[in-house]
C-alpha positions as CSV (number, residue, x, y, z in Angstrom):
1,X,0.0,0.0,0.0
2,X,1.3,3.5,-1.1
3,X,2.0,5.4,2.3
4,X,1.9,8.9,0.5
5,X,1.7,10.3,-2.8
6,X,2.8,13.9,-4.7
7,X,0.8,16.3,-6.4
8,X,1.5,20.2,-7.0
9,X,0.3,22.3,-3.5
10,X,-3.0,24.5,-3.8
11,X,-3.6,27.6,-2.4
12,X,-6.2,25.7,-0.7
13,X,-3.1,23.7,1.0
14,X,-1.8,27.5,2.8
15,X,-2.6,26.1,6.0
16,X,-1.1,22.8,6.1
17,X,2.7,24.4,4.4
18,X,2.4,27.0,7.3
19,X,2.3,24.3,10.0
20,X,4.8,22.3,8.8
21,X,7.1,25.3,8.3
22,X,6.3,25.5,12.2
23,X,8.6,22.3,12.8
24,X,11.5,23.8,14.3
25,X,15.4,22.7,13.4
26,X,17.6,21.5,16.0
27,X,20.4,23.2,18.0
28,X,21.0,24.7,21.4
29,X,18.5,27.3,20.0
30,X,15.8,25.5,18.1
31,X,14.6,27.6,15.5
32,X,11.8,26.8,12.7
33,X,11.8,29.2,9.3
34,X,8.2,30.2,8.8
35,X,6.3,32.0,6.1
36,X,3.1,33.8,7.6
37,X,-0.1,34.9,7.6
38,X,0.5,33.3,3.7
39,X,2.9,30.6,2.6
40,X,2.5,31.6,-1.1
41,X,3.1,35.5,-0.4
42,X,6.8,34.7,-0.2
43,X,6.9,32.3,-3.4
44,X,8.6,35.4,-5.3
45,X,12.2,34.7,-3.2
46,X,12.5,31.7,-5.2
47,X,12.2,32.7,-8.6
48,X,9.9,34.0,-11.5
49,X,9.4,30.0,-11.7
50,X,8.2,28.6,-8.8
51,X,6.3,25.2,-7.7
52,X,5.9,23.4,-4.4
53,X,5.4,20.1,-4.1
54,X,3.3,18.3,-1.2
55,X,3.2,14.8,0.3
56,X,-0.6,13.7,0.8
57,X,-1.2,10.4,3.3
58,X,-2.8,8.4,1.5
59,X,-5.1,7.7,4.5
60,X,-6.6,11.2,4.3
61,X,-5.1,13.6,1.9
62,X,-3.3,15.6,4.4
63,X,-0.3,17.2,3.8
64,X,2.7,15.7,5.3
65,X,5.8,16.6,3.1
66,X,6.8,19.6,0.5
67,X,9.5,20.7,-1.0
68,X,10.0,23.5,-3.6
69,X,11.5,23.9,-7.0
70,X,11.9,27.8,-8.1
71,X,14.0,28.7,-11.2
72,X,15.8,32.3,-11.8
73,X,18.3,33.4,-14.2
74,X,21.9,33.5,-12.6
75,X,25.4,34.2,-14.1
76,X,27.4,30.9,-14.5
77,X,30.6,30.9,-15.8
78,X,30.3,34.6,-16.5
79,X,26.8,34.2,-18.7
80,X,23.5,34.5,-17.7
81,X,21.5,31.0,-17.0
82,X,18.4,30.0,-15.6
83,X,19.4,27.7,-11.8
84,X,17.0,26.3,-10.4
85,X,16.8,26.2,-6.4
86,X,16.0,23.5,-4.3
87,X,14.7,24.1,-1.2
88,X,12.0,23.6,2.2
89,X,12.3,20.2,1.8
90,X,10.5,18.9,4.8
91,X,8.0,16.0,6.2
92,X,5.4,16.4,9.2
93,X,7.5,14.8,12.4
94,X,4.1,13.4,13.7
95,X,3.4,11.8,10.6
96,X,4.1,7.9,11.6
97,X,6.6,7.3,8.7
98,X,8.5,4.4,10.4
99,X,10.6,2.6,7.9
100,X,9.1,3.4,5.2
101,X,10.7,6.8,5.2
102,X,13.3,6.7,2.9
103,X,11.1,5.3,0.6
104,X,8.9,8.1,0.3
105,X,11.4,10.2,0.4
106,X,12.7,8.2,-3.2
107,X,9.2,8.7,-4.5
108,X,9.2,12.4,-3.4
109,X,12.4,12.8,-5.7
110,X,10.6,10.6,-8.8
111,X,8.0,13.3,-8.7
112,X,10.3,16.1,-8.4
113,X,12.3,14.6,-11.1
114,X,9.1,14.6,-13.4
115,X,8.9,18.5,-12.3
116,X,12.5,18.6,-13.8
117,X,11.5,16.9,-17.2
118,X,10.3,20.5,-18.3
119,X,14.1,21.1,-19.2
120,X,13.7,24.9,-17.6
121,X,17.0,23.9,-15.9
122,X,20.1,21.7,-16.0
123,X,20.7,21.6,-12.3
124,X,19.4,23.1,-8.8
125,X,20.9,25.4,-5.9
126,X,20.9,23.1,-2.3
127,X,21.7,25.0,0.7
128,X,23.1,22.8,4.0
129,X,23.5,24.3,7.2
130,X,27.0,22.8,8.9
131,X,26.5,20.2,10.8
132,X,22.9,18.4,9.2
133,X,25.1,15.5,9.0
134,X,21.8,13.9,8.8
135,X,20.6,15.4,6.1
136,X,24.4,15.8,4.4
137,X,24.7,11.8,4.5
138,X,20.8,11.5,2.8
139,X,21.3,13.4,0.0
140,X,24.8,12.5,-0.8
141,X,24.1,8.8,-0.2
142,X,23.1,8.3,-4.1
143,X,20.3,6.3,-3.8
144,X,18.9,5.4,-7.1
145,X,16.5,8.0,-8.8
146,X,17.7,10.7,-6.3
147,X,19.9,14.2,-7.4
148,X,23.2,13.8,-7.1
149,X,25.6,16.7,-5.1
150,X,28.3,18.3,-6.2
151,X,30.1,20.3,-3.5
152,X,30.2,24.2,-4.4
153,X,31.8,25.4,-1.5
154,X,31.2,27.1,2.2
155,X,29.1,29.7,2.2
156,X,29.4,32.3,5.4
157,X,26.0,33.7,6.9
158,X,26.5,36.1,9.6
159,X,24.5,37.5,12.1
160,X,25.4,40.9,12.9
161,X,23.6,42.3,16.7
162,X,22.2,45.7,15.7
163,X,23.1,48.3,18.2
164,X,24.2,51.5,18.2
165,X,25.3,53.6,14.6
166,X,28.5,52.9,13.6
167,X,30.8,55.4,12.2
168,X,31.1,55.3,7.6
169,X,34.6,54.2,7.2
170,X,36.5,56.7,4.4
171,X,36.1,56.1,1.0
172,X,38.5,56.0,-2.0
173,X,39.3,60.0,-3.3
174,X,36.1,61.2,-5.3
175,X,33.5,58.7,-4.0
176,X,30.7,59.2,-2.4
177,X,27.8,57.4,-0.3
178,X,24.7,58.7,-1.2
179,X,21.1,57.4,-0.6
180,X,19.6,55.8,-3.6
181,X,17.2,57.3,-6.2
182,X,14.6,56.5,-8.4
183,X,16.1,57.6,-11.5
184,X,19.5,55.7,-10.9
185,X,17.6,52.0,-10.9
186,X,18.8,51.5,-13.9
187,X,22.7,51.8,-13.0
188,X,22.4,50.0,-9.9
189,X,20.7,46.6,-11.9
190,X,24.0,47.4,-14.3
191,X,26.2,47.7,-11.3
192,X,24.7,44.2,-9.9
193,X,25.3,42.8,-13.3
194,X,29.0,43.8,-13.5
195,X,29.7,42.7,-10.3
196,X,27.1,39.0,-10.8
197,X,29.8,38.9,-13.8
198,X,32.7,37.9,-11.4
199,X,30.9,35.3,-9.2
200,X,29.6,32.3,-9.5
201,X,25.5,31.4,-9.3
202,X,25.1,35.3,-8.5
203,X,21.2,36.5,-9.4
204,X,21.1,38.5,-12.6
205,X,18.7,41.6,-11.2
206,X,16.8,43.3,-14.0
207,X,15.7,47.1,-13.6
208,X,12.1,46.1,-13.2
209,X,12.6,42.8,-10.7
210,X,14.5,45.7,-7.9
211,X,12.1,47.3,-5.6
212,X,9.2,45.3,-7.1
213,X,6.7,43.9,-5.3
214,X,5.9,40.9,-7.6
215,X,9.6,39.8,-7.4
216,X,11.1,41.3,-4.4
217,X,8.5,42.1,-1.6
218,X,9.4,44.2,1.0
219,X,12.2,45.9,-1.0
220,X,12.2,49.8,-2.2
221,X,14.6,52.1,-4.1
222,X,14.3,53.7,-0.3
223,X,16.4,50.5,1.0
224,X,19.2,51.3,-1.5
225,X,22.3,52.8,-0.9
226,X,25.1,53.6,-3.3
227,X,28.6,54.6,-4.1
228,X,29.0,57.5,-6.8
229,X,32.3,57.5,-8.6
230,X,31.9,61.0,-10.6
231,X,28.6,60.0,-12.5
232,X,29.0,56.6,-11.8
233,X,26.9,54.0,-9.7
234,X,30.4,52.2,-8.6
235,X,28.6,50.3,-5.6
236,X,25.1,49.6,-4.0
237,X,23.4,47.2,-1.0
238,X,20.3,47.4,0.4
239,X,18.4,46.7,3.5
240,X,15.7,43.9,3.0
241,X,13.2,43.5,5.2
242,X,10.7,40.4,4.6
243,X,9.8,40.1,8.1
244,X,5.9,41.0,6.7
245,X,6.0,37.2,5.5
246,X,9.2,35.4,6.4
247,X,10.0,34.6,9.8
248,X,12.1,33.0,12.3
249,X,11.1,32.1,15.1
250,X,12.7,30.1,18.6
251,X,10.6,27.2,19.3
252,X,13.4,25.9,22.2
253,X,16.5,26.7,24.3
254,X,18.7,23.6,25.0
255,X,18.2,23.3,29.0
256,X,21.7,25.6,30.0
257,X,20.6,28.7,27.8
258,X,17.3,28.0,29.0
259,X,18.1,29.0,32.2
260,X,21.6,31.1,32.0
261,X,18.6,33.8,29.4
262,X,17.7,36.2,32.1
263,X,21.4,36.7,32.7
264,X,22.1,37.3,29.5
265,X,19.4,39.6,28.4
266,X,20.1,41.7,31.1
267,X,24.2,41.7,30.0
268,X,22.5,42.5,26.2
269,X,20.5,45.5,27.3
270,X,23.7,46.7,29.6
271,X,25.6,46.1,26.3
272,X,23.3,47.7,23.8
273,X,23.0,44.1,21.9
274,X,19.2,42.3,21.2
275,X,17.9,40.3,23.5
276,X,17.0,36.4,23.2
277,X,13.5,36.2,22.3
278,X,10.7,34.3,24.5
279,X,10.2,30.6,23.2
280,X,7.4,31.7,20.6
281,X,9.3,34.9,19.7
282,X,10.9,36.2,16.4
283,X,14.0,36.7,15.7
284,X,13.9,40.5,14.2
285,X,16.0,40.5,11.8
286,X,16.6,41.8,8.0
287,X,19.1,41.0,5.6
288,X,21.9,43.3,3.8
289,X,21.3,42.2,0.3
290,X,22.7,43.6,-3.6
291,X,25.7,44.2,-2.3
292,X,28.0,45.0,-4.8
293,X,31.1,47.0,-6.1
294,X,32.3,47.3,-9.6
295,X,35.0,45.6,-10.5
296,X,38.3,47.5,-9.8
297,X,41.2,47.9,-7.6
298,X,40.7,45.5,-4.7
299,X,41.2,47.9,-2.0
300,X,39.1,50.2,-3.1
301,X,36.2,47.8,-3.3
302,X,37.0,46.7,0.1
303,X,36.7,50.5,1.4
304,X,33.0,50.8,-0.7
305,X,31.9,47.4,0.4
306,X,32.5,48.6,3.9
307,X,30.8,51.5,4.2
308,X,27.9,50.6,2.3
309,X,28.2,47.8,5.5
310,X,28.0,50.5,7.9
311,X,25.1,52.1,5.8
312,X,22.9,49.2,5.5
313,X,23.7,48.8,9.2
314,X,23.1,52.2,10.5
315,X,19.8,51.6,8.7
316,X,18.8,48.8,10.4
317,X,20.0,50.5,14.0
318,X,17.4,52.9,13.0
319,X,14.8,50.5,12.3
320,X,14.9,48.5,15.3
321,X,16.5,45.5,13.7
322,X,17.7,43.0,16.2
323,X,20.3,40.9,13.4
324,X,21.2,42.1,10.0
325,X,21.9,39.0,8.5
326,X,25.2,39.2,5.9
327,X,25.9,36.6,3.8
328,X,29.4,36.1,2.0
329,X,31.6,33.0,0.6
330,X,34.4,31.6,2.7
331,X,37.4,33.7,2.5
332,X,35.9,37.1,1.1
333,X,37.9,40.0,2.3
334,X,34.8,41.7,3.8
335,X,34.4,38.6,6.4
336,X,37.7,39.9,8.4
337,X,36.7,43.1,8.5
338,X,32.7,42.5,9.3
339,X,34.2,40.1,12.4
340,X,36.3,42.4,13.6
341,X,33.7,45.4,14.0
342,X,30.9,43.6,14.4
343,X,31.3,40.8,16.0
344,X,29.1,38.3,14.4
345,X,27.2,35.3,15.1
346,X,28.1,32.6,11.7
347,X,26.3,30.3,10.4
348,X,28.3,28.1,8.5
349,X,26.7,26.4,5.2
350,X,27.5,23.9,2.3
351,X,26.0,25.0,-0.5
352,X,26.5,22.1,-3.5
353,X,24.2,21.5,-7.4
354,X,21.9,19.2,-7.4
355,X,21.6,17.2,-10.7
356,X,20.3,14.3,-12.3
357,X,22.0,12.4,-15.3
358,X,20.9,15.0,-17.7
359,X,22.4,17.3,-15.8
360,X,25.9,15.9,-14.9
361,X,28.0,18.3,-17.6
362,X,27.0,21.3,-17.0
363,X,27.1,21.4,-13.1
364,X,30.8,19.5,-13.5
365,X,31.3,23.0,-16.2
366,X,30.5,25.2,-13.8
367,X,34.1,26.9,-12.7
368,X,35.6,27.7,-9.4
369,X,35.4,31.9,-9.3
370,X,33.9,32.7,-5.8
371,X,30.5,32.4,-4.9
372,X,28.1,35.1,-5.5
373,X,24.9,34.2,-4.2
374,X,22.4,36.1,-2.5
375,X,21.5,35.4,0.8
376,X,18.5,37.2,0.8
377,X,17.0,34.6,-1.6
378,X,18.4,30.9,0.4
């Protein structure tokens, strides 16, 4: 007897996505990654292309599994390309699966693999937070009709504690940080795209997907900041706020922090730094996200990537952000200067291409220039 079958989710499946996004993730702070009042309101972050696929007992119809498939063009190998991302793969915890667990999970990935047969993409984006060894030895295990993975790299998240402004380090001679404008959209999607040009899997922003609220909710040319060389847009980031309908939230303290919180709310607010939020709470947090510098002396971008840093951080300071969340591959030159003024919390990922057979070529074509993807969107 089939224990669960696939189908494409149904706005009339909201409810059931929402709850299992509830399931929190284990650590010494248990968090779960939510998407409320509306699951599907924050189906944009994952691309113009987007589907989520649901697990239905077969006992019932409910929904006990999802997963999503969202495609977007990124540059690869210096061109533009559509990538597909593969992401919120879950199942219900209460569900009895018992043994039979990998083998739904096989059948979840024949479905998805009949997603894939469209050909909108050779391979898929897969985000691992260090230390799922759990879910690190599943999908690299090659069982037969799942992906394969091959490893990208480490990608850095870190959590910056908002406080008080921080000074705007100098710039280069004849630069200048300015607040964004209408009128220079255009320049900063050609600034993004000069930049996407160096990295690797970066998101190729067009003029009309910036400060939309079809493709990126919550985002305005008023979130913008930018670097002016003479008449030039030389550098941008933005502050990105989709707290509206993406959310973290602590479901758990591991018994020691549990207790020792008290204590250390009371150092944070002596300190200036955010509190740990009741079990129940969110995590207030946004993210600094289009950051990016033309290409150029090195030094100089580090100076412009910095205090566009301190912009999109004095920003959130004045929002009431409790984390700006800064995301950056392993062994950029930002990361030693972010941990030194900032003092970060990271939040070590794998990131690594999914692929099936069809697929094989081009993810092992895809070259070794560092990562550029954008954490806003994992």
């Amino acid at each position: 007897m089939t224990l669960v079958w696939f189908d494409l989710a149904t706005p009339a499946d909201d409810p059931a996505l929402r709850r299992i996004l509830r399931t929190a993730m284990p650590g010494t702070i248990a968090l779960s990654f939510e998407r409320e009042p509306c699951y599907f309101q924050a189906a944009a972050l994952e691309g113009p292309f987007h589907q989520t696929m649901v697990g239905r007992a077969s006992c019932d119809g409910a929904v006990v599994g999802m997963g999503s498939r969202g495609v977007r063009l990124r540059m690869v190998n210096g061109k533009p390309m559509p990538v597909g991302a593969m992401s919120l793969l879950r199942v219900d915890p209460a569900f009895a699966w018992g043994a039979a667990l990998p083998k739904v999970l096989s059948a979840g990935f024949g479905f998805y693999r009949q997603l894939h047969a469209d050909g909108r993409t050779p391979f898929y984006l897969v985000s691992i937070l260090e230390g799922n060894r759990a879910a690190e030895r599943l999908l690299a295990a090659g069982l037969p009709g799942w992906p394969r993975l091959r490893p990208l790299g480490r990608w850095l998240t870190f959590a910056l504690p908002v406080g008080r402004p921080r000074p705007i380090p100098p710039l280069p001679p004849g630069w200048q940080l300015e607040p964004a404008r209408p009128e220079w959209l255009g320049e900063i999607a050609d600034c993004l795209a000069r930049a996407a040009a160096q990295r690797q899997l970066a998101p190729l922003w067009q003029p009309g997907d910036l400060a939309s609220p079809a493709h990126t909710p919550g985002l305005s040319i008023e979130d913008f900041w930018v670097v002016r060389r003479g008449d030039e847009v030389a550098g941008c980031a933005a502050r990105w706020d989709q707290q509206a309908y993406k959310q973290t939230v602590v479901r758990g303290y591991s018994r020691a922090l549990r207790w020792a919180r008290p204590l250390v709310n009371l150092q944070a607010r002596l300190r200036g730094a955010p509190p740990l939020p009741p079990v129940g709470g969110r995590v207030r947090h946004t993210f600094l996200s289009c950051l990016a510098v033309a290409p150029g002396d090195p030094a100089w971008a580090r100076q412009a990537s910095a205090a566009l840093l301190a912009a999109v951080y004095n920003a959130a300071s004045a929002a009431g952000d409790h984390y700006l969340m800064v995301g950056l591959a392993d062994g950029d030159p930002l990361a030693a200067h972010l941990t030194r003024v900032y003092r970060p919390i990271l939040l070590p990922s794998r990131l690594y291409l999914a692929h099936w057979e069809d697929g094989a070529s081009a993810a092992a074509a895809v070259d070794g220039r560092p990562l550029g993807v954008e954490v806003a969107l994992l």
